[in-house]
N, C-alpha and C positions, 0 to 999 in steps of 0.2 A: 103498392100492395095489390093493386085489382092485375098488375102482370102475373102475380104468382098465382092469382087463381085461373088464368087461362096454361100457365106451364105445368099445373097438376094434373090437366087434363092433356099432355101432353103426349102421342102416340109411342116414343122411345122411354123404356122403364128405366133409363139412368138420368130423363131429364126429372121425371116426378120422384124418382130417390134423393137428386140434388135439391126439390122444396122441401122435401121433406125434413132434408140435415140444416134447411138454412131457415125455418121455419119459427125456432125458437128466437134467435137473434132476432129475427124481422118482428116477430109479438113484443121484444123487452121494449122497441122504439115506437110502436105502433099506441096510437090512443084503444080505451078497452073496448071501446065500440066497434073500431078494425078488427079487435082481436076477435071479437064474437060473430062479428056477422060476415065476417069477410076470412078471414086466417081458419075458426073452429072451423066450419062446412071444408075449407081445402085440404086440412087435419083429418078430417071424419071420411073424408074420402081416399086419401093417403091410407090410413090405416083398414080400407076394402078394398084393396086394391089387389087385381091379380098378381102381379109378380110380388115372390115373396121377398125379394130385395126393398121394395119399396115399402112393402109392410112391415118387415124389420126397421128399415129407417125410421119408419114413423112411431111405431113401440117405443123407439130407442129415443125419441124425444120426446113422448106424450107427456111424462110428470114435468118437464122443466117446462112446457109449454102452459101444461096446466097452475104450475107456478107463477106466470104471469099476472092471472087473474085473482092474486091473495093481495092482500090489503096489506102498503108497508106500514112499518112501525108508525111514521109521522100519521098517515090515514087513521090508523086508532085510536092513537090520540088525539086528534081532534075531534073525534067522534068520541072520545068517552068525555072528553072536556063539555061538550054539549048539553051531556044528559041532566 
């Protein structure tokens, strides 16, 4: 993971459009702690980014990325079984 935040910062706009498209897959396998402090800031940066190739890619993956971070089914249930 810590690769893809140095290839966001990447000087050619088709290498930071390719994190940007491979960025969802890489959060579904990452623990939520990668996804937050390491993946959101390379996300956050993707989407102000000058070329608007690369800002499109990152639009184009913001909700599924943001989908990552929702609690599955089994999480609510064990958390309502607690209450």
């Amino acid at each position: 993971v810590p690769c893809i935040s140095n290839l966001c910062s990447d000087p050619f706009w088709g290498v930071r459009k390719s994190c940007a498209e491979v960025i969802h897959p890489v959060a579904q396998v990452c623990s939520k702690e990668s996804r937050w402090n390491i993946l959101s800031p390379c996300l956050i940066q993707l989407l102000q980014d000058q070329s608007r190739w690369v800002k499109t890619a990152a639009l184009r993956v913001l909700g599924y990325f943001i989908s990552t971070f929702a609690q599955s089914n089994e999480d609510k249930k064990s958390n309502s079984t607690k209450i």
